[in-house]
BAMI-161743 format. One record per atom (N, C-alpha, C, CB): z, y, x; residue number from 1; residue in three letters. Coordinates in pm, 1 decimal. Glycine has a CB too. Example, Ala and Ser with C-alpha at 12.3 -4.5 7.8 and 13.67 -1.06 7.14 Angstrom:
2
@z=780.0&y=-569.0&x=1319.0&num=1&residu=ALA
@z=780.0&y=-450.0&x=1230.0&num=1&residu=ALA
@z=780.0&y=-330.0&x=1320.0&num=1&residu=ALA
@z=904.6&y=-447.3&x=1130.8&num=1&residu=ALA
@z=708.0&y=-225.0&x=1285.0&num=2&residu=SER
@z=714.0&y=-106.0&x=1367.0&num=2&residu=SER
@z=787.0&y=3.0&x=1290.0&num=2&residu=SER
@z=572.5&y=-59.8&x=1408.4&num=2&residu=SER
//
This chain:
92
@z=250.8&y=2090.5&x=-649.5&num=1&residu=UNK
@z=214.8&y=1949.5&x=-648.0&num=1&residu=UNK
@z=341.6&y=1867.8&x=-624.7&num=1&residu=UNK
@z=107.3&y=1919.7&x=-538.3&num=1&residu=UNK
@z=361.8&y=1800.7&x=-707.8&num=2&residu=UNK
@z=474.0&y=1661.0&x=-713.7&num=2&residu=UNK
@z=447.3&y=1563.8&x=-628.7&num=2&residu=UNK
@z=479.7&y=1579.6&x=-848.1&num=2&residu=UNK
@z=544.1&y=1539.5&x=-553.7&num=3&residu=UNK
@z=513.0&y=1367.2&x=-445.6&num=3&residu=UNK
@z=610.8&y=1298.2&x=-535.4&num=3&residu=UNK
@z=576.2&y=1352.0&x=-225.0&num=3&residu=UNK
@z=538.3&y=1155.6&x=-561.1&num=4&residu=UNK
@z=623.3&y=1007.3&x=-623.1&num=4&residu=UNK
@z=592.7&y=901.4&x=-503.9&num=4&residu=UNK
@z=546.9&y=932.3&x=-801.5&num=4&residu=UNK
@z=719.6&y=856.2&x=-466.3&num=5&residu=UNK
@z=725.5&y=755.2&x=-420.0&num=5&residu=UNK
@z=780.8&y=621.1&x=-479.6&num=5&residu=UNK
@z=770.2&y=787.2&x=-333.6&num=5&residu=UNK
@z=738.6&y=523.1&x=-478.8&num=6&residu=UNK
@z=685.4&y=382.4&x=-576.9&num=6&residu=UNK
@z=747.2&y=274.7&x=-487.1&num=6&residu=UNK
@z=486.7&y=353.1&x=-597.1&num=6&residu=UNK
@z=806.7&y=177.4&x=-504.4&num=7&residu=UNK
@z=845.8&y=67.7&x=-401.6&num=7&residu=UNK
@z=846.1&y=-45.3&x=-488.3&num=7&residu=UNK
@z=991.0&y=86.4&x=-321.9&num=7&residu=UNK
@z=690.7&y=-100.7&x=-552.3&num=8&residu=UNK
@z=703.0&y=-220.6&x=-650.1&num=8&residu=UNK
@z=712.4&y=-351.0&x=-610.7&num=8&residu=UNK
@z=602.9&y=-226.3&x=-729.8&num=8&residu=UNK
@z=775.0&y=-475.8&x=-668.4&num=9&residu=UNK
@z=807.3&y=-548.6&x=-619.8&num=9&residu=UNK
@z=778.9&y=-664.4&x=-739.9&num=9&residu=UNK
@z=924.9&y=-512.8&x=-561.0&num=9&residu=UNK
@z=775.4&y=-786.4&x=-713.6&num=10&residu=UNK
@z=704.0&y=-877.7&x=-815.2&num=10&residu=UNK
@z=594.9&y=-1009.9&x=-704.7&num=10&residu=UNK
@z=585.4&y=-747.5&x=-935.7&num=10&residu=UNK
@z=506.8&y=-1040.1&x=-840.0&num=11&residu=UNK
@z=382.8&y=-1069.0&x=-799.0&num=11&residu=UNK
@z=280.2&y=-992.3&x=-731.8&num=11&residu=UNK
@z=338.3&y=-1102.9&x=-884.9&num=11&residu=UNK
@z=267.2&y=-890.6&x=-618.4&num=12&residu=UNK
@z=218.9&y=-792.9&x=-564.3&num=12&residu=UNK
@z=117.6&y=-769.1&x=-483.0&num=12&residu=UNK
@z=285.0&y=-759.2&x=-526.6&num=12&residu=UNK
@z=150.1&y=-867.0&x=-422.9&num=13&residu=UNK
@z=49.3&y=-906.1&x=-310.0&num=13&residu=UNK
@z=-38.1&y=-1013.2&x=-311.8&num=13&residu=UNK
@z=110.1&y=-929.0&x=-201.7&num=13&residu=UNK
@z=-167.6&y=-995.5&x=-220.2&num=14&residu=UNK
@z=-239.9&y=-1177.8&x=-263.5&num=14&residu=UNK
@z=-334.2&y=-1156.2&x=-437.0&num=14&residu=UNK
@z=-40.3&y=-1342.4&x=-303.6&num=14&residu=UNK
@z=-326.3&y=-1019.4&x=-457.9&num=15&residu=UNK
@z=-340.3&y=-1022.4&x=-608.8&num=15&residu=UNK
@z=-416.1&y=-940.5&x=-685.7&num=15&residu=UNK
@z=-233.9&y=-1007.9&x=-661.1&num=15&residu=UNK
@z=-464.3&y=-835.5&x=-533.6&num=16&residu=UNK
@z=-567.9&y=-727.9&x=-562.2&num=16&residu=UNK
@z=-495.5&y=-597.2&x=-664.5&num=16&residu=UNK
@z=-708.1&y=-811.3&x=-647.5&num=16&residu=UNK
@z=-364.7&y=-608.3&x=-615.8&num=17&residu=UNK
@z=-300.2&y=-502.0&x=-677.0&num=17&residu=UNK
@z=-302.8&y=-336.8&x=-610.6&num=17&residu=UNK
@z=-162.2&y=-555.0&x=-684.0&num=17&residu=UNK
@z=-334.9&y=-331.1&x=-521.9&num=18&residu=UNK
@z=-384.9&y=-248.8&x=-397.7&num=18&residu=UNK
@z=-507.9&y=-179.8&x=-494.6&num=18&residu=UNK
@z=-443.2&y=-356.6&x=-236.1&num=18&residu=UNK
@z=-599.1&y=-242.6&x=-488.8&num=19&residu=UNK
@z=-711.3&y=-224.2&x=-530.2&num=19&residu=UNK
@z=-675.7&y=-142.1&x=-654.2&num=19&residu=UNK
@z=-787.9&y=-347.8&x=-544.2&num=19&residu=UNK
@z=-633.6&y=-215.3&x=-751.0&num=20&residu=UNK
@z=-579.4&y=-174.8&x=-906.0&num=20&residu=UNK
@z=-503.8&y=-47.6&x=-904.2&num=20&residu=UNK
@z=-474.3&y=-289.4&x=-972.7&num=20&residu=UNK
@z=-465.6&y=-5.2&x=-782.2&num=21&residu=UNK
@z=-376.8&y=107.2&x=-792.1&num=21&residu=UNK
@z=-440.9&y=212.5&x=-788.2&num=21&residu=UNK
@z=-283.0&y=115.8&x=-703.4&num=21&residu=UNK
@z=-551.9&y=211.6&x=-686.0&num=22&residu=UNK
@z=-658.6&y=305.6&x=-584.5&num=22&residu=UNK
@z=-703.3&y=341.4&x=-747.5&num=22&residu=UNK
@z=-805.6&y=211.8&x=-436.4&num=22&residu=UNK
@z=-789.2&y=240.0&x=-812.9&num=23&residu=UNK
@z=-843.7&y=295.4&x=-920.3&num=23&residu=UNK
@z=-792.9&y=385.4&x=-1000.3&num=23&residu=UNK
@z=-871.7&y=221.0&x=-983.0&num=23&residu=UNK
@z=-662.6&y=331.0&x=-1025.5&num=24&residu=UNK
@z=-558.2&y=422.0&x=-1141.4&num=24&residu=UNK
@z=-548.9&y=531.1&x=-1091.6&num=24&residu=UNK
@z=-403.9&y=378.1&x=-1172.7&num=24&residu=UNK
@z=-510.8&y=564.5&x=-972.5&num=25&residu=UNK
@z=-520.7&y=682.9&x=-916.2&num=25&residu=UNK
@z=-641.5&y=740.5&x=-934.8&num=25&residu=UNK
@z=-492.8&y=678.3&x=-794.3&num=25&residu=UNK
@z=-725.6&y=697.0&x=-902.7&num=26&residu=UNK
@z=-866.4&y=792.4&x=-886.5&num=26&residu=UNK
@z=-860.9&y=833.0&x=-1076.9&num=26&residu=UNK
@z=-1058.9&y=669.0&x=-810.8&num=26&residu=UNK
@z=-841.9&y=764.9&x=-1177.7&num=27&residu=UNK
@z=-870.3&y=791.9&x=-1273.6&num=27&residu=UNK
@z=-749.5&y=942.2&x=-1342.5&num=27&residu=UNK
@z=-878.6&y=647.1&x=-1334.8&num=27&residu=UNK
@z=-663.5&y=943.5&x=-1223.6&num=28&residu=UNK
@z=-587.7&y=1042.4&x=-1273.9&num=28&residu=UNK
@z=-562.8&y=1189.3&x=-1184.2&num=28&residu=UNK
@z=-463.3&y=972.3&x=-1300.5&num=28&residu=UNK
@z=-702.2&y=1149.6&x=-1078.6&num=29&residu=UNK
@z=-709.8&y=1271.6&x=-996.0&num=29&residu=UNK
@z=-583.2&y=1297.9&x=-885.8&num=29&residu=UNK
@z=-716.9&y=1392.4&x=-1099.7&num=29&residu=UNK
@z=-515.1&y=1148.5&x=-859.5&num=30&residu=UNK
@z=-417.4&y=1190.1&x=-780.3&num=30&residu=UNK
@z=-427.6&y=1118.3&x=-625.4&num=30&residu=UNK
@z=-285.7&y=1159.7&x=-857.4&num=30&residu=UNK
@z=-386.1&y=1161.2&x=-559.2&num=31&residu=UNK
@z=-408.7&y=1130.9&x=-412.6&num=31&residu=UNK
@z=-274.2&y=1080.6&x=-307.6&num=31&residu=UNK
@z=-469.8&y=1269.7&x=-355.7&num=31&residu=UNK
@z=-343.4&y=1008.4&x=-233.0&num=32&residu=UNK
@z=-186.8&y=943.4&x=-176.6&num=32&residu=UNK
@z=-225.5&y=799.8&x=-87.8&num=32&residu=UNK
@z=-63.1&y=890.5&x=-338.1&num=32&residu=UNK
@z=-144.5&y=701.3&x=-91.1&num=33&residu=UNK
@z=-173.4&y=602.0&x=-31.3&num=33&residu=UNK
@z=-93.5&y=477.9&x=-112.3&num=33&residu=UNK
@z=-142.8&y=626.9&x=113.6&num=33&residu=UNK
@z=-127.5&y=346.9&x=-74.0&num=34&residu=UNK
@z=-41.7&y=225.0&x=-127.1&num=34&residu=UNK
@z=-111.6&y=127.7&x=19.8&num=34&residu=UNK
@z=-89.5&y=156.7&x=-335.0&num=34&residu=UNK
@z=28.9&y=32.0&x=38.4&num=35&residu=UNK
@z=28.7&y=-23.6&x=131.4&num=35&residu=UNK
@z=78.8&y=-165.7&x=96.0&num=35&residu=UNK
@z=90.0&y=48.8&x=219.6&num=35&residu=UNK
@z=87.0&y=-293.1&x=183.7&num=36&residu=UNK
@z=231.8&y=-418.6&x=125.4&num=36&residu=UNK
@z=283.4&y=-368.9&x=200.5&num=36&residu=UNK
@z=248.1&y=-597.7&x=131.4&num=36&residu=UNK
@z=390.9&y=-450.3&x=204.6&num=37&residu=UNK
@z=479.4&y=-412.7&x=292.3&num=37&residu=UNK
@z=547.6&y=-554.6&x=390.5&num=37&residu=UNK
@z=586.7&y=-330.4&x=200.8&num=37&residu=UNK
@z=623.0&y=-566.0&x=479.8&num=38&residu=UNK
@z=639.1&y=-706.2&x=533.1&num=38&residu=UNK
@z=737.7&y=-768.2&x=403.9&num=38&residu=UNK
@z=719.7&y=-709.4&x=707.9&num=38&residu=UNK
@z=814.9&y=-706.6&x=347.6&num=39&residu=UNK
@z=919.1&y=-787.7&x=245.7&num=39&residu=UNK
@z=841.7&y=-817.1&x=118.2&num=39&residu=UNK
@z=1063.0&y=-694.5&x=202.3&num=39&residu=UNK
@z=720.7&y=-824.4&x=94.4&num=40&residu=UNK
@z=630.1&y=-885.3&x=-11.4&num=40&residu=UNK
@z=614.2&y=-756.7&x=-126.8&num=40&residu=UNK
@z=707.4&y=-1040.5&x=-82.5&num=40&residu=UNK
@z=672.6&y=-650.3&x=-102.1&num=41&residu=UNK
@z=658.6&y=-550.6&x=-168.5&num=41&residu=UNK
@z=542.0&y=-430.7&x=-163.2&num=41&residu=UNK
@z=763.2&y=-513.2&x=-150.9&num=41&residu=UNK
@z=541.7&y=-341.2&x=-199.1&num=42&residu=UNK
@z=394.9&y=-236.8&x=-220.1&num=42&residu=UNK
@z=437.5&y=-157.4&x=-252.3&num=42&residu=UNK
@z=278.8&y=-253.1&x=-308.5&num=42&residu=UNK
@z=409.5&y=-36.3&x=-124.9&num=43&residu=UNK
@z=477.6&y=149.4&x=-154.1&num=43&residu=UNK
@z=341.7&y=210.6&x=-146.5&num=43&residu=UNK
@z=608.4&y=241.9&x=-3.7&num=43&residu=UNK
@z=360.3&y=265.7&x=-268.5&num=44&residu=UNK
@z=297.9&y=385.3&x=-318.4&num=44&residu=UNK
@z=328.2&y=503.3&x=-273.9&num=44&residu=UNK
@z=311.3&y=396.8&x=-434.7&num=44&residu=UNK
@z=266.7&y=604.8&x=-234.8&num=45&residu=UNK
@z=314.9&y=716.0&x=-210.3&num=45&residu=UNK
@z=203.2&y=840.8&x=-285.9&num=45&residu=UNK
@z=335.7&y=717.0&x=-48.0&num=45&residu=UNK
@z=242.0&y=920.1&x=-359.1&num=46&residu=UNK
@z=147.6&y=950.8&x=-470.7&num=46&residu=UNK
@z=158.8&y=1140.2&x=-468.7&num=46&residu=UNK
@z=211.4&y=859.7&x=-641.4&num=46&residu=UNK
@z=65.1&y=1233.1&x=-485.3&num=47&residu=UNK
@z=59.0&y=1346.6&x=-487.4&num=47&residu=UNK
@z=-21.4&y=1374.0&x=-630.4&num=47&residu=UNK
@z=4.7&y=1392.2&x=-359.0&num=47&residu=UNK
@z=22.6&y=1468.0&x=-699.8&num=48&residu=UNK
@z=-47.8&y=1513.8&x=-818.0&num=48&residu=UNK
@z=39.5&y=1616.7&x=-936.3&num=48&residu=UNK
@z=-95.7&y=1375.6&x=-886.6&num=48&residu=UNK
@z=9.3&y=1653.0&x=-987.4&num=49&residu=UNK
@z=50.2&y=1718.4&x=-1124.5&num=49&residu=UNK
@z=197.4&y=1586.4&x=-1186.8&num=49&residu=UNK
@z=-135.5&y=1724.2&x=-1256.4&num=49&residu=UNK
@z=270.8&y=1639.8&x=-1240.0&num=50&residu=UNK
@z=391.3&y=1589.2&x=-1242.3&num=50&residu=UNK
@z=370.7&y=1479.2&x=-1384.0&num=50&residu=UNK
@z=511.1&y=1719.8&x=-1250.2&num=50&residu=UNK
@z=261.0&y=1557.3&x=-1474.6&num=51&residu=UNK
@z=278.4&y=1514.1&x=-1633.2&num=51&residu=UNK
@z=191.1&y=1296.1&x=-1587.1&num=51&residu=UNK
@z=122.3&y=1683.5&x=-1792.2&num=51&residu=UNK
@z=59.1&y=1382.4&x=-1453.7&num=52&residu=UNK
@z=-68.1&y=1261.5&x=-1434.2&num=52&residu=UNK
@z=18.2&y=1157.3&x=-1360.7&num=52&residu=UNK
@z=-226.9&y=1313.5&x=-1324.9&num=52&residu=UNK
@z=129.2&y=1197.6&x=-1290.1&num=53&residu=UNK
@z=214.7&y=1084.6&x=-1231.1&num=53&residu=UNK
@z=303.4&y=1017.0&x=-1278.5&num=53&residu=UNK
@z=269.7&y=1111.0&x=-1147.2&num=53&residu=UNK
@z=340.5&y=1024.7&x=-1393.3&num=54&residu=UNK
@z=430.8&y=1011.2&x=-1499.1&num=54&residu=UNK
@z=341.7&y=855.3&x=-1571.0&num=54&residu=UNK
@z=439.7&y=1180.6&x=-1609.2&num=54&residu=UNK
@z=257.0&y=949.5&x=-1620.2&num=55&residu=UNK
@z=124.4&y=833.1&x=-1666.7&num=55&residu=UNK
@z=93.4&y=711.7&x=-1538.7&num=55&residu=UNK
@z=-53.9&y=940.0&x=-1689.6&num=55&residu=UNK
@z=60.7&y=741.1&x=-1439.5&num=56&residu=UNK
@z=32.8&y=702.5&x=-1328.9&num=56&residu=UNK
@z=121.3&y=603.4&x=-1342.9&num=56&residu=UNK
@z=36.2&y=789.0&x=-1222.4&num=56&residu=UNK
@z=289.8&y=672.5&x=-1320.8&num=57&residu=UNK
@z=375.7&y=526.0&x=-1294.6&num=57&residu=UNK
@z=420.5&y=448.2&x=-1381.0&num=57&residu=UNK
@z=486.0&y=534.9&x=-1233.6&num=57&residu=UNK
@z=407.1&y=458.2&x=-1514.6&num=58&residu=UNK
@z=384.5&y=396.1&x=-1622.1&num=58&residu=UNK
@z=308.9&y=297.9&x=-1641.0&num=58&residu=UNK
@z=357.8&y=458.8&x=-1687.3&num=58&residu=UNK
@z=158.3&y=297.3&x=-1566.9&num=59&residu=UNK
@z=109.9&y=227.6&x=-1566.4&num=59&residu=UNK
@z=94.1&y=105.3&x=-1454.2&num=59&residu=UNK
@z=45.9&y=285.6&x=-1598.7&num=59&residu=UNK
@z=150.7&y=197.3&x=-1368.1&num=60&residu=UNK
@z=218.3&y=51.6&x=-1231.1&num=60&residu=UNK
@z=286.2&y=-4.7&x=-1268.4&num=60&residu=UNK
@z=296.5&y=68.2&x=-1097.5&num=60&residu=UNK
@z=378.7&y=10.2&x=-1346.2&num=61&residu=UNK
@z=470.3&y=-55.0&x=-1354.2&num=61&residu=UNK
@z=406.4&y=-147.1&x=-1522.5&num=61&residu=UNK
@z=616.4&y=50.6&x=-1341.2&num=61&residu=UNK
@z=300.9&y=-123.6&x=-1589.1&num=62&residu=UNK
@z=282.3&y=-281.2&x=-1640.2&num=62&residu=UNK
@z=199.4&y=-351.2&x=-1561.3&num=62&residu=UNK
@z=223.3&y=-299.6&x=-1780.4&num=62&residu=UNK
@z=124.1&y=-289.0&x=-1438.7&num=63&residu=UNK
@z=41.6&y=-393.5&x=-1347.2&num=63&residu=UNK
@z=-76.6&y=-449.0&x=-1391.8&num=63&residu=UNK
@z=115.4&y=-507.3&x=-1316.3&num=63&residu=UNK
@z=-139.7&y=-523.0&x=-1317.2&num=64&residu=UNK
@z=-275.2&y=-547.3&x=-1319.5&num=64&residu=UNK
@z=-270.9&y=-701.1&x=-1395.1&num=64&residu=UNK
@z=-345.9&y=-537.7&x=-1158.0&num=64&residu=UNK
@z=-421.7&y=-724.9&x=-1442.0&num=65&residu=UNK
@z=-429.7&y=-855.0&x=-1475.5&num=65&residu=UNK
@z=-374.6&y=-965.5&x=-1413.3&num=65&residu=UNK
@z=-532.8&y=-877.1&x=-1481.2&num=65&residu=UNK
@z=-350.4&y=-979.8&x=-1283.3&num=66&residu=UNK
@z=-344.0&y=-1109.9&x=-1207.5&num=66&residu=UNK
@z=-204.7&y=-1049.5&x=-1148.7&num=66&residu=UNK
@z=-487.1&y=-1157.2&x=-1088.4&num=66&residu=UNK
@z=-152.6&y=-953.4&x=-1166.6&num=67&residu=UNK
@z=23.6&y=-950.5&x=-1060.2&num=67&residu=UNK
@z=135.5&y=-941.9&x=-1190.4&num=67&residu=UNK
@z=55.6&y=-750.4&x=-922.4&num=67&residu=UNK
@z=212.7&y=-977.7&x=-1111.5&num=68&residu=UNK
@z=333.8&y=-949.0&x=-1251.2&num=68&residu=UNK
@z=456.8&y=-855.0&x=-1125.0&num=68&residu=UNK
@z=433.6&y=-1172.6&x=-1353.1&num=68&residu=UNK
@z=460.7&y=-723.1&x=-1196.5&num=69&residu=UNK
@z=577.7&y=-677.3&x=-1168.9&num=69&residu=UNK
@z=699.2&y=-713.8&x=-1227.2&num=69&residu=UNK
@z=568.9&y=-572.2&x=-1179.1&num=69&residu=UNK
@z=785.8&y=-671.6&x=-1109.7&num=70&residu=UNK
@z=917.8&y=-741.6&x=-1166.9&num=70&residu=UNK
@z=1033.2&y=-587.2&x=-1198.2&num=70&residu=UNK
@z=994.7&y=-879.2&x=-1016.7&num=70&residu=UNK
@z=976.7&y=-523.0&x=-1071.3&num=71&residu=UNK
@z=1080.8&y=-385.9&x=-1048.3&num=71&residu=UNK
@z=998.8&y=-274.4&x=-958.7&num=71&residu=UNK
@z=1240.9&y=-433.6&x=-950.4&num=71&residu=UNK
@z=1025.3&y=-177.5&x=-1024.6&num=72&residu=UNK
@z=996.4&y=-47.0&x=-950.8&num=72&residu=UNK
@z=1101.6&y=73.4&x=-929.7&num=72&residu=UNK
@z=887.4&y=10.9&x=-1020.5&num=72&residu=UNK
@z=1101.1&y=57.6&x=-776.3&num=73&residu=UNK
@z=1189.8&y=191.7&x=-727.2&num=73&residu=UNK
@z=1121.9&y=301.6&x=-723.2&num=73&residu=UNK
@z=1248.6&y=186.9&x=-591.6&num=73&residu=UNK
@z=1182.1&y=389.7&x=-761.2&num=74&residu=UNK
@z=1127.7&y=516.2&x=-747.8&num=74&residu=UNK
@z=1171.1&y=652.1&x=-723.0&num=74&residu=UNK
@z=1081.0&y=525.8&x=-828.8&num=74&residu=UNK
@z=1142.8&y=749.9&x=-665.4&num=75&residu=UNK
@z=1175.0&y=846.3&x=-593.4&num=75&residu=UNK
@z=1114.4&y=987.0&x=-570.3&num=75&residu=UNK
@z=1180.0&y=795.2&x=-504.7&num=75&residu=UNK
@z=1152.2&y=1098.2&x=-665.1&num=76&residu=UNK
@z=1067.1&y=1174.1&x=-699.5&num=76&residu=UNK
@z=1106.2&y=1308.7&x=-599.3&num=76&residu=UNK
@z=1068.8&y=1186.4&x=-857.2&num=76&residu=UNK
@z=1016.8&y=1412.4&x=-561.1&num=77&residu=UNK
@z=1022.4&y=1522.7&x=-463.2&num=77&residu=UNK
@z=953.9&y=1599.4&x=-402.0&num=77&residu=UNK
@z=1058.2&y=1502.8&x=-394.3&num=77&residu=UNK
@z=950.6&y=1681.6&x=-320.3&num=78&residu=UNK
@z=876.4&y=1787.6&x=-309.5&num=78&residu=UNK
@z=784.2&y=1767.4&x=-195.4&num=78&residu=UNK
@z=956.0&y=1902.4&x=-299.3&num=78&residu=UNK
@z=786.6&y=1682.5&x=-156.6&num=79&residu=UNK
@z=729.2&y=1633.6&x=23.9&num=79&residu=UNK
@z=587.8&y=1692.5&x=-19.7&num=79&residu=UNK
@z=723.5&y=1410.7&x=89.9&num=79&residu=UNK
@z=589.2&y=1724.1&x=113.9&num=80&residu=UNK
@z=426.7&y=1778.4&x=130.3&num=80&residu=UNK
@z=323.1&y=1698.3&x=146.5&num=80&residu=UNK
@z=403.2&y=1858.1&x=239.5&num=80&residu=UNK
@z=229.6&y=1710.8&x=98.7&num=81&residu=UNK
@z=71.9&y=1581.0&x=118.3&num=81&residu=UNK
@z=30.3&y=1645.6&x=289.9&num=81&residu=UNK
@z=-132.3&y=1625.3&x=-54.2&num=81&residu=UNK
@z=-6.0&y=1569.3&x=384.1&num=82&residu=UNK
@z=30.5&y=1607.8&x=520.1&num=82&residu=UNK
@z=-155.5&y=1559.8&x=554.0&num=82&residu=UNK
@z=197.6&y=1501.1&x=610.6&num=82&residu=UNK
@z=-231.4&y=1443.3&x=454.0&num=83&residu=UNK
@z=-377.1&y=1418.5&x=528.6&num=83&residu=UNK
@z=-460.5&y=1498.9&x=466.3&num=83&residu=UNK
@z=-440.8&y=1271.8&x=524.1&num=83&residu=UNK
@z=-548.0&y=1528.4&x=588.8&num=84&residu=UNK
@z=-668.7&y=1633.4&x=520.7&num=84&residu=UNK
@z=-753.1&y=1603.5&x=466.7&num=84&residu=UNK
@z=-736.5&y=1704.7&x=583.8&num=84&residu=UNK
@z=-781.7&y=1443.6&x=437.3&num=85&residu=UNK
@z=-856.7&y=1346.9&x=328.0&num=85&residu=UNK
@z=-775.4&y=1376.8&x=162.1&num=85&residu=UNK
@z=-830.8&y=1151.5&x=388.4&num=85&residu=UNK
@z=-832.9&y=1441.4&x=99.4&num=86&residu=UNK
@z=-788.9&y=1477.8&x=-58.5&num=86&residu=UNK
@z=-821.3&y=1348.2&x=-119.5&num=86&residu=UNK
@z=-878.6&y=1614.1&x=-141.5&num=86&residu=UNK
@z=-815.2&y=1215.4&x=-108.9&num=87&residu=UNK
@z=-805.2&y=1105.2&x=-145.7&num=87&residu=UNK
@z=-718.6&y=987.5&x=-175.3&num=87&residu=UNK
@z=-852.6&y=1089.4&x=-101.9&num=87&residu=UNK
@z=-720.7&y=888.5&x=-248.0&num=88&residu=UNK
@z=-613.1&y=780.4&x=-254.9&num=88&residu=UNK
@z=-680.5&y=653.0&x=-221.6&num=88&residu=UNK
@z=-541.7&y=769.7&x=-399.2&num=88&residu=UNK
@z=-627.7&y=590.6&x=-99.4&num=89&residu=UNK
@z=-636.9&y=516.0&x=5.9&num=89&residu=UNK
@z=-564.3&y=409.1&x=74.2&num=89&residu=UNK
@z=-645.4&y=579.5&x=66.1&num=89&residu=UNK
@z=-618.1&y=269.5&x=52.3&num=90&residu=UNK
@z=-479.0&y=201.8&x=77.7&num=90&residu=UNK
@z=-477.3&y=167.7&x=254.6&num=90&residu=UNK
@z=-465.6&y=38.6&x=-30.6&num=90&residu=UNK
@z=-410.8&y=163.9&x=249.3&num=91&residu=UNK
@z=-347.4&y=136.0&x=380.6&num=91&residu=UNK
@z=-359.5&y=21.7&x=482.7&num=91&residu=UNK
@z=-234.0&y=135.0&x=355.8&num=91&residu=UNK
@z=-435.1&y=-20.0&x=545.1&num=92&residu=UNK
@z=-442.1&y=-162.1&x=600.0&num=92&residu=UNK
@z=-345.2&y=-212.9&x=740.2&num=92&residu=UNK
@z=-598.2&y=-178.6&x=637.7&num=92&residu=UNK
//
C-alpha cells in the first residue's frame, strides 16, 4: 500500500472541498484523512494502490465545482496507515 501526501492550496476552504475529497476517495477505495489547515490550505493524507492514487490526485488537483485550486504539493512514500478505521475521514 502507497501513502500520498497532498498539501492543496487555492480556493479551498469555505467551499465544501473536504467533502469533495471524502467522496473521491470513497469512489476509489482509498483511505486516509483531509483536514484545512491554519494557512488556508488542505492536507490530504491518502493510503491505497499506487495506479487509484494517481487518479485520485489528478483529480484534486482539478477540484470541485465551487474551489479553484491553485497548487498542489505532493509527497509520495511508504508510511504506514496507523488507524484501525479502514476509512477516509476528514478531520475536524
Amino acid at each position: 500500500m502507497e501513502h500520498l501526501k497532498l498539501i492543496v492550496s487555492g480556493r479551498v476552504q469555505m467551499v465544501r472541498f473536504r467533502v469533495f475529497v471524502v467522496k473521491l476517495a470513497n469512489e476509489f477505495s482509498i483511505i486516509g484523512t483531509v483536514e484545512n489547515l491554519p494557512d488556508g490550505t488542505v492536507r490530504v493524507e491518502a493510503w491505497g494502490e499506487k495506479n487509484q492514487l494517481q487518479v485520485f490526485r489528478d483529480k484534486v488537483k482539478i477540484g470541485s465545482r465551487l474551489s479553484r485550486v491553485d497548487n498542489v504539493a505532493e509527497v509520495w512514500d511508504n508510511k504506514d496507515y496507523i488507524d484501525e478505521k479502514r476509512e477516509f475521514r476528514i478531520i475536524h
